[in-house]
N, C-alpha and C positions, 0 to 999 in steps of 0.2 A: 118412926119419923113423925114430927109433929105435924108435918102439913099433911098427912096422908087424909085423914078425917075429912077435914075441911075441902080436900081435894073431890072427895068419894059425894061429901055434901053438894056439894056445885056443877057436878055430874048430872045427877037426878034434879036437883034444881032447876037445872035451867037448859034441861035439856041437850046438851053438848054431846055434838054426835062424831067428834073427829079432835084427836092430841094430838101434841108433841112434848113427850118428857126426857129429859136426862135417861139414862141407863141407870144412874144410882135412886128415882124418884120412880120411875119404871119397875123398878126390883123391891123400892120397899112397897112400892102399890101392887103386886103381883103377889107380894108376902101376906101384907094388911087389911088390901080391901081389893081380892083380884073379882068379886061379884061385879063390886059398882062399874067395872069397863067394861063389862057386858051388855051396857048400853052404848059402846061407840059402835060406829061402823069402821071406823079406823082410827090405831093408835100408831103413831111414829115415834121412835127412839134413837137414841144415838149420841156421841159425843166422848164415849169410851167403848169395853169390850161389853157386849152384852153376854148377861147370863143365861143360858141354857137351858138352865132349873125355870127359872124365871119366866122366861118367852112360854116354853112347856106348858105351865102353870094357867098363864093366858090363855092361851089357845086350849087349851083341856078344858076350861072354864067358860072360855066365852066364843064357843064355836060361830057366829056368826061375823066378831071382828077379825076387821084384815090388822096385822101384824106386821109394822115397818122397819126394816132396821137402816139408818142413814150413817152416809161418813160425809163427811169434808171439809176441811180447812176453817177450824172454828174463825180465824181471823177475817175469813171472806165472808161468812154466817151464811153460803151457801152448803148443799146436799152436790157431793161431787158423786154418789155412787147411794143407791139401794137396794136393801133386797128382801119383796114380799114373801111373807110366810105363808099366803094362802092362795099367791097365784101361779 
């Protein structure tokens, strides 16, 4: 994915220590540049199914970030339900 780079850049840059990505932006940064999230203290996901591989990936990688997975109602652009992977 093209944004991944630039993603993983602006990480380290500028210090950003908490996301929220897509599922599909989540998975190709877990593929491409699962180091650079080892600098968050928490990543939030969501908006479809998450992968498995993927979250795994994360969390084997960057034992100190908390791991979000969110659902709800894109139309409302609220978080109706989550569930942390590190608490």
């Amino acid at each position: 994915m093209a944004a991944t780079p630039r993603l993983a850049g602006a990480i380290a840059e500028h210090g950003i220590t908490a996301l929220y990505l897509t599922t599909a932006l989540f998975d190709a940064m877990a593929q491409e540049h699962v180091e650079s999230l080892a600098a968050l203290d928490e990543i939030w996901t969501g908006g479809d199914v998450l992968s498995t591989a993927a979250l795994h990936r994360v969390l084997d990688a960057c034992p100190r970030t908390n791991a979000v997975h969110v659902y709800g109602p894109t139309e409302t652009t609220v978080f109706g339900a989550r569930f942390s992977s590190r608490t």
